[in-house]
C-alpha positions as a Markdown table, in Angstrom:
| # | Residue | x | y | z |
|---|---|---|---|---|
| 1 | Unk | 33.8 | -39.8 | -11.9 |
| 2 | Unk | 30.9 | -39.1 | -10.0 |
| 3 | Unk | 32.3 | -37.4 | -7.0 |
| 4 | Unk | 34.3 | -35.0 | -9.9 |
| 5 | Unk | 31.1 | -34.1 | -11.8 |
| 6 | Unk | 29.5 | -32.8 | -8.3 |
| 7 | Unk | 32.4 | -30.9 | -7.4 |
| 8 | Unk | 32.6 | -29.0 | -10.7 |
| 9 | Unk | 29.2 | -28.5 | -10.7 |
| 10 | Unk | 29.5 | -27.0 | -6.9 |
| 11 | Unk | 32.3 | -24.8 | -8.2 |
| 12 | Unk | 30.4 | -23.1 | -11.5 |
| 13 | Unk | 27.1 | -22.9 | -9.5 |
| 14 | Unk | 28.8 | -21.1 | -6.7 |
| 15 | Unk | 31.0 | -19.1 | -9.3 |
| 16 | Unk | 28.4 | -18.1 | -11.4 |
| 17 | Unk | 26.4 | -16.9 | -8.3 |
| 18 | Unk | 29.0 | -15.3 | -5.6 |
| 19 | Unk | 31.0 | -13.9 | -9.0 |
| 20 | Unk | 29.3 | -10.6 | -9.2 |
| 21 | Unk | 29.1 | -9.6 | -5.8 |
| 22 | Unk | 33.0 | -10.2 | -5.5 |
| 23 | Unk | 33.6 | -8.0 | -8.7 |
| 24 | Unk | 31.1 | -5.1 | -6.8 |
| 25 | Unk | 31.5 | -5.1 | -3.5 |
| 26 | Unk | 35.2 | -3.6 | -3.4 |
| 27 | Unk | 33.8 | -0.7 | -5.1 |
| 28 | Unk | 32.1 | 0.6 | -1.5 |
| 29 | Unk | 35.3 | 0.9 | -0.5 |
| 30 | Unk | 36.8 | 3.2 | -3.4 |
| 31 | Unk | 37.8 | 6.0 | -2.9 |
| 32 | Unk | 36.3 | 7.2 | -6.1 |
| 33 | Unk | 33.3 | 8.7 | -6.7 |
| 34 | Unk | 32.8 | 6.4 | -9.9 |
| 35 | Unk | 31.9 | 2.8 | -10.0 |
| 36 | Unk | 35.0 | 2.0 | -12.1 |
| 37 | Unk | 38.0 | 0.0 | -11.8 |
| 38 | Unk | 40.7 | 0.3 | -11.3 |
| 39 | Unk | 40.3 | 1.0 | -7.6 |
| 40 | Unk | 42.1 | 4.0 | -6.9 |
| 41 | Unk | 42.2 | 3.5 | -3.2 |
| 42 | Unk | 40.2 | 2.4 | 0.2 |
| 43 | Unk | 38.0 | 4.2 | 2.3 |
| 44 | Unk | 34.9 | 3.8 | 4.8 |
| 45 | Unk | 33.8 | 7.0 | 4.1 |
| 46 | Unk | 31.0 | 5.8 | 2.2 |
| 47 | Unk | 29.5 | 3.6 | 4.7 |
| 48 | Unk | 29.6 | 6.7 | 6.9 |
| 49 | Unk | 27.8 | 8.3 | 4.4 |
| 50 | Unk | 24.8 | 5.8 | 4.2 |
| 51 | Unk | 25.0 | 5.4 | 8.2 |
| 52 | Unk | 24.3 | 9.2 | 8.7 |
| 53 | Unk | 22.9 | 10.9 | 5.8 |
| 54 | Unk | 18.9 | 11.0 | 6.3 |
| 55 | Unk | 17.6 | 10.0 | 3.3 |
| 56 | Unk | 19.7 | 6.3 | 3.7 |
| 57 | Unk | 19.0 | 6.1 | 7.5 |
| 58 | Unk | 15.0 | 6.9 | 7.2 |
| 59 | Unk | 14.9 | 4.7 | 4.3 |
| 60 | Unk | 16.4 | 1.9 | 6.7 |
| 61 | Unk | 14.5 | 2.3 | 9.4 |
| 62 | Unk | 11.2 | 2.5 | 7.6 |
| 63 | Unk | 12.4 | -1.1 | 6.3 |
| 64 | Unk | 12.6 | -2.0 | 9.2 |
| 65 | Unk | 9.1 | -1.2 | 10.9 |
| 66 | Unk | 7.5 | -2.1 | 7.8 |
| 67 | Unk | 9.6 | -5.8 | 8.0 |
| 68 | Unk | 9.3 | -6.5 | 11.9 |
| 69 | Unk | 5.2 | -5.6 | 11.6 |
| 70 | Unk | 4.6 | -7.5 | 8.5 |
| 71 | Unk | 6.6 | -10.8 | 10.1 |
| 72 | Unk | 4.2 | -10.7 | 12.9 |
| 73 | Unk | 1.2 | -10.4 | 11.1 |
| 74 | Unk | 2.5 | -12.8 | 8.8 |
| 75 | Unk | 3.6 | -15.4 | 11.2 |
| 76 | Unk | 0.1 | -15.2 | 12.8 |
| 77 | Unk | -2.0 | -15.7 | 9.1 |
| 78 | Unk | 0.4 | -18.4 | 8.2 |
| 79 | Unk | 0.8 | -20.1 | 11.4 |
| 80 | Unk | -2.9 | -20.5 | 12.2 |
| 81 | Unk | -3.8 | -21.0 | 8.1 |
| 82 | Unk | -1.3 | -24.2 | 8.2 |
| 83 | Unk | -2.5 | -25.4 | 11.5 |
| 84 | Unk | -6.0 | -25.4 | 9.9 |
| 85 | Unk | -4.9 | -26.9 | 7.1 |
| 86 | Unk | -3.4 | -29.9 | 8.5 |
| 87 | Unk | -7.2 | -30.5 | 10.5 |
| 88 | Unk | -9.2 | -31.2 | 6.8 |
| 89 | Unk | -8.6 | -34.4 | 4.7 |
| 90 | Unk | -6.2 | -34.7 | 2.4 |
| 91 | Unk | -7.9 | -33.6 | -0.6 |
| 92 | Unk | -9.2 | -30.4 | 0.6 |
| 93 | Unk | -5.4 | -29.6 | 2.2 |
| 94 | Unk | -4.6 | -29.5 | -1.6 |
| 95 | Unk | -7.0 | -27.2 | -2.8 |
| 96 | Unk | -6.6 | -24.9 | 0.0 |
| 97 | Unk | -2.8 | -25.1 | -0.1 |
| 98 | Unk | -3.0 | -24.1 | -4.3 |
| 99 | Unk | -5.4 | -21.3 | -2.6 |
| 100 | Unk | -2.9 | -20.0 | 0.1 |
| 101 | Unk | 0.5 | -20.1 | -1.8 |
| 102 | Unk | -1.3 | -18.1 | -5.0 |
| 103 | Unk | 0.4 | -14.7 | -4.0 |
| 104 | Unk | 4.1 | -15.3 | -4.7 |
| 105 | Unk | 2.7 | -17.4 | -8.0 |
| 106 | Unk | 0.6 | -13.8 | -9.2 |
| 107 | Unk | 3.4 | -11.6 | -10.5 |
| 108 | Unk | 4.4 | -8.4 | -8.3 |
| 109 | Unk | 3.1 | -6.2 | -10.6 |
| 110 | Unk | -0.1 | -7.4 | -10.7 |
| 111 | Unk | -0.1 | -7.8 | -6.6 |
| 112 | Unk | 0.8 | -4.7 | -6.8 |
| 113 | Unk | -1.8 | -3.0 | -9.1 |
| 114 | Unk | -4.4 | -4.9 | -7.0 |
| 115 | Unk | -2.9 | -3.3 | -3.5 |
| 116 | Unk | -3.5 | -0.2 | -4.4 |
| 117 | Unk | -6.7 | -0.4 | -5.9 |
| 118 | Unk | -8.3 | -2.3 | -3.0 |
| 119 | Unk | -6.3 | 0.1 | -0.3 |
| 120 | Unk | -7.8 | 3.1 | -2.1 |
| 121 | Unk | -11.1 | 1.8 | -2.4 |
| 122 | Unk | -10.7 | 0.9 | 1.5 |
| 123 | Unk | -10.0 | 4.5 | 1.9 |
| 124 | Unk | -6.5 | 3.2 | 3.5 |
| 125 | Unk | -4.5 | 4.8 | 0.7 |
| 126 | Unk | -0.5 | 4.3 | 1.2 |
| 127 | Unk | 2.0 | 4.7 | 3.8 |
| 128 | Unk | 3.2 | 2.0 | 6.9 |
| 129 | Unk | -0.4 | 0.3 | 7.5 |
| 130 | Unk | -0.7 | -0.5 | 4.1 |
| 131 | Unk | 2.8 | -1.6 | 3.4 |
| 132 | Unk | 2.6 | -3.9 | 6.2 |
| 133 | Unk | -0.6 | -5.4 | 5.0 |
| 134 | Unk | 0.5 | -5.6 | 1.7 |
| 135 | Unk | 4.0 | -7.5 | 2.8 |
| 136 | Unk | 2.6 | -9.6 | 5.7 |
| 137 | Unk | 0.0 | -11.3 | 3.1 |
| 138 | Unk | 3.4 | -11.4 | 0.3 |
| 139 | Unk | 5.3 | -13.3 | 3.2 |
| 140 | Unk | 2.1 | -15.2 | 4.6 |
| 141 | Unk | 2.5 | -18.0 | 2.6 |
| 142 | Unk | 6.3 | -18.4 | 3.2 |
| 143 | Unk | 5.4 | -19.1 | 6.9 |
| 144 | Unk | 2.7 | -21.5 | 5.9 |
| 145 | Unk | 4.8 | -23.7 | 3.7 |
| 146 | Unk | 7.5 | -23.5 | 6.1 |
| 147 | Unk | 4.8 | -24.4 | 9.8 |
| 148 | Unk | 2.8 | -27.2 | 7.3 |
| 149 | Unk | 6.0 | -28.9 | 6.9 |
| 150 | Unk | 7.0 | -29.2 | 10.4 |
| 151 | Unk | 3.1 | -30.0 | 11.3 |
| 152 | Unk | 3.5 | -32.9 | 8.6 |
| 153 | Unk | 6.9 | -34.5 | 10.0 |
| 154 | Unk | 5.4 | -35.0 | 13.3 |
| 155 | Unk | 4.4 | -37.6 | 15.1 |
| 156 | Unk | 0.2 | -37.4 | 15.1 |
| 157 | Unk | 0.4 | -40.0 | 18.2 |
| 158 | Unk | 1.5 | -37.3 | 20.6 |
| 159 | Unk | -1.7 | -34.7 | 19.5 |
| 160 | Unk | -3.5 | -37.9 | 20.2 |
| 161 | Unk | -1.9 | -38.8 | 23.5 |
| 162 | Unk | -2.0 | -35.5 | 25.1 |
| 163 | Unk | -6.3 | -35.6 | 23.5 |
| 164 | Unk | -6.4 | -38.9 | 25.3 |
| 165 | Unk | -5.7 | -37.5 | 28.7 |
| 166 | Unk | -8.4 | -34.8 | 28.4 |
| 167 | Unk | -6.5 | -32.2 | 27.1 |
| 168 | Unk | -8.4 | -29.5 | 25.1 |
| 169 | Unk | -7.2 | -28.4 | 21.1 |
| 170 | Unk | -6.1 | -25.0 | 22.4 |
| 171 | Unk | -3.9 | -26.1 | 25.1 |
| 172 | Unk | -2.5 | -29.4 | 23.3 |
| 173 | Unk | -1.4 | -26.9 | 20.0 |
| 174 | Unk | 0.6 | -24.8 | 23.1 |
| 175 | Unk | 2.3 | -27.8 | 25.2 |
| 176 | Unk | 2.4 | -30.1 | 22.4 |
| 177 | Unk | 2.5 | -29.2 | 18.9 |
| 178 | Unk | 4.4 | -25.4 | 18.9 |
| 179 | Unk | 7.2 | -26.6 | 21.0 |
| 180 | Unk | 7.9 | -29.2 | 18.5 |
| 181 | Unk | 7.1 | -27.4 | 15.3 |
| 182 | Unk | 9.2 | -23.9 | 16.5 |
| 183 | Unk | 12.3 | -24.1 | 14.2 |
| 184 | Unk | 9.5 | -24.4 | 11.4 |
| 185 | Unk | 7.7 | -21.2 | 12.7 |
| 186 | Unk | 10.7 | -19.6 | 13.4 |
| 187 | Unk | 12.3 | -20.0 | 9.9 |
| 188 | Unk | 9.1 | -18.6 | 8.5 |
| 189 | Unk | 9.0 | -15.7 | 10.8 |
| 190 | Unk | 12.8 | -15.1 | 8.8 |
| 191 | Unk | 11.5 | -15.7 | 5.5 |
| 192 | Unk | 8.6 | -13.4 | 5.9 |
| 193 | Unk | 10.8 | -10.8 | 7.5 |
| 194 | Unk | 13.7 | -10.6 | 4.4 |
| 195 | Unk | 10.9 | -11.0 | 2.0 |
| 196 | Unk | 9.7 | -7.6 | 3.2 |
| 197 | Unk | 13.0 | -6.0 | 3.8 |
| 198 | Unk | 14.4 | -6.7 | 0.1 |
| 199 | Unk | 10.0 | -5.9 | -1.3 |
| 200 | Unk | 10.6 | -3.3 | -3.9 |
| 201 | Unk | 7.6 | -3.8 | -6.5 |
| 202 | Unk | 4.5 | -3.5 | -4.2 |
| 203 | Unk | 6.0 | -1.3 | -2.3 |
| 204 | Unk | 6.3 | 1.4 | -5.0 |
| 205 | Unk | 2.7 | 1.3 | -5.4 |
| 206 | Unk | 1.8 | 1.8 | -1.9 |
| 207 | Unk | 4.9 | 3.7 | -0.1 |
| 208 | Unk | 4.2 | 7.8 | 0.4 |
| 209 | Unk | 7.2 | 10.3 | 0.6 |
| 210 | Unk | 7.0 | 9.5 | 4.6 |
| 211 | Unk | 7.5 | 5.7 | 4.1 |
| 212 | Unk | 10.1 | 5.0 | 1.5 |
| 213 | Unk | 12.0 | 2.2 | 2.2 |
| 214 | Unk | 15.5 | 1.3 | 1.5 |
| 215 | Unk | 14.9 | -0.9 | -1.4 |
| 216 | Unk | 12.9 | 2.3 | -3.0 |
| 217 | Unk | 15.4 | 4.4 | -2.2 |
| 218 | Unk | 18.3 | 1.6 | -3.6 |
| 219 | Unk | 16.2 | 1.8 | -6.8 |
| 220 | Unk | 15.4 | 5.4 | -7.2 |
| 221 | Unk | 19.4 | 5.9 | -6.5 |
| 222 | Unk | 20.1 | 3.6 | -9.4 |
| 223 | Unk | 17.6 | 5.5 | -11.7 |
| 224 | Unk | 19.0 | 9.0 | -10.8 |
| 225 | Unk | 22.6 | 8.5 | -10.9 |
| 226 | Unk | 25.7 | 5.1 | -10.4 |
| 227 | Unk | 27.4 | 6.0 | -6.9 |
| 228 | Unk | 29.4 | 4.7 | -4.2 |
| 229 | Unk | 26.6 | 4.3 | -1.5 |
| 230 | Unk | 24.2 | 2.7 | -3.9 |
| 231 | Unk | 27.3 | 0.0 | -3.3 |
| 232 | Unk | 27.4 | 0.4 | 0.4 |
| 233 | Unk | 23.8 | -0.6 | 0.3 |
| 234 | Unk | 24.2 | -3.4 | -1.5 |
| 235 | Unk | 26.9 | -4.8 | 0.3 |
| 236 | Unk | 25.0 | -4.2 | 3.5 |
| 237 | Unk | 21.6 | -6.1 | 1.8 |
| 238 | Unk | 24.0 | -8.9 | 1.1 |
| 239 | Unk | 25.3 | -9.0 | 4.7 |
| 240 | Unk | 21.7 | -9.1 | 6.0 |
| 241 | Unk | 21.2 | -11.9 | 3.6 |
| 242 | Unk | 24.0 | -14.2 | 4.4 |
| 243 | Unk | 22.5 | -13.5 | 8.3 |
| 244 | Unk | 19.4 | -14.9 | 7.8 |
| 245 | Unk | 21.1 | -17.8 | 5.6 |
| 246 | Unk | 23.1 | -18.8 | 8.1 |
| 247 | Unk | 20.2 | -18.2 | 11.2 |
| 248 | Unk | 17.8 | -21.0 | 8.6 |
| 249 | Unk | 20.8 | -22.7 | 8.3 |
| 250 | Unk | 20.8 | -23.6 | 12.2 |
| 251 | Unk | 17.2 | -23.7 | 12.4 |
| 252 | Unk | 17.1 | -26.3 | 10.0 |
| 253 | Unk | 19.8 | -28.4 | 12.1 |
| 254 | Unk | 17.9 | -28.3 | 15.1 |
| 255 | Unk | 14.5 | -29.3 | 13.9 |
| 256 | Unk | 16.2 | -32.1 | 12.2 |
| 257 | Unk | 17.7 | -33.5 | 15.6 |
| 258 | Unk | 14.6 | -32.7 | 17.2 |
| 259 | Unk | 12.7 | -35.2 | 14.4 |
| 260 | Unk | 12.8 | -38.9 | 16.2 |
């Protein structure tokens, strides 16, 4: 009875959540210029469309530059905040964690607001520097739930062997304790980097004309007008997804067979 209640549940859940891409994602293939069914035939032409027209491919690559410099910086904050962490006692690890985690608690808008106030203040104002700041402190505490729980599943004898045999902090963290805790950095390096790529909210508060991203132009798409290549977009930010799903997915595998 047991084994028939999990398997239903696995079924609805799964249902209920793969459900309406299936019923959309055939649209980017209609040859219609209308999101309706039925689906008067196939085409690719759409995904040509988003692949060569400026607006999608600027939109893309800005994504992009903003995601790949705001996973850097991220991993850097995070890493190093959750290797301090893990150095206090218990109690203060804690507080500090409550501290560290507080920006994906605080709602976008707010984050947001507060972004752009501070940047202009700062004199930064908007564009790539300050959508990478912006994301890369969003996705910071991603990477330091995700290196905190590697640091706390291993084995404290081996920082304490290697600090036996003279071995300084610095170069027992690079021999020792980042080989081991890798899959943990490396699946928040992913997590930070998706977490920018699909950012809408703070980034409307901080992008110029020169640095829209895709998700801005995905959104101002569905303000203006329901099209094909708002689909094609979609489909591809789903593809991207079920990437990184399946990159965590092995990352997770091999820190667990790397755990004694």
């Amino acid at each position: 009875m047991s084994r028939i209640i999990y398997w239903t549940t696995v079924v609805f859940c799964t249902g209920f959540l793969a459900l309406p891409l299936l019923l959309v994602w055939p649209l980017a293939f209609n040859t219609s210029s209308f999101l309706t069914y039925p689906i008067e035939g196939l085409t690719l032409d759409w995904f040509h469309q988003v692949l060569t027209q400026p607006t999608w491919v600027n939109a893309l690559m800005n994504s992009l530059k903003v995601a790949v410099g705001a996973m850097v910086l991220a991993v850097v904050i995070g890493g190093l905040a959750a290797t301090g962490v893990m150095l206090v006692p218990r109690a203060l690890q804690v507080v500090l964690t409550g501290l560290f985690v507080s920006p994906i608690i605080v709602p976008s808008v707010v984050v947001g607001v507060a972004f752009a106030y501070a940047f202009g203040r700062a004199g930064i104002g908007g564009g790539y520097f300050s959508l990478v700041l912006a994301h890369a402190v969003l996705g910071s505490p991603l990477v330091f739930l995700s290196v905190i729980t590697s640091l706390r599943g291993l084995d404290p004898n081996l920082d304490l062997a290697g600090a036996s045999m003279g071995a300084s902090r610095g170069y027992r963290f690079l021999t020792i304790i980042l080989p081991l805790a890798l899959p943990g950095y490396a699946a928040g390096a992913l997590f930070a980097f998706i977490t920018s790529f699909d950012e809408v909210v703070v980034a409307l508060f901080l992008a110029d004309p020169g640095s829209t991203t895709l998700p801005i132009a995905l959104f101002a798409g569905l303000r203006d007008r329901l099209q094909p290549p708002i689909v094609v977009v979609a489909v591809l930010l789903s593809l991207v997804s079920l990437v990184f799903l399946a990159l965590l997915r092995r990352l997770q595998m091999r820190g667990s067979v790397q755990k004694p």
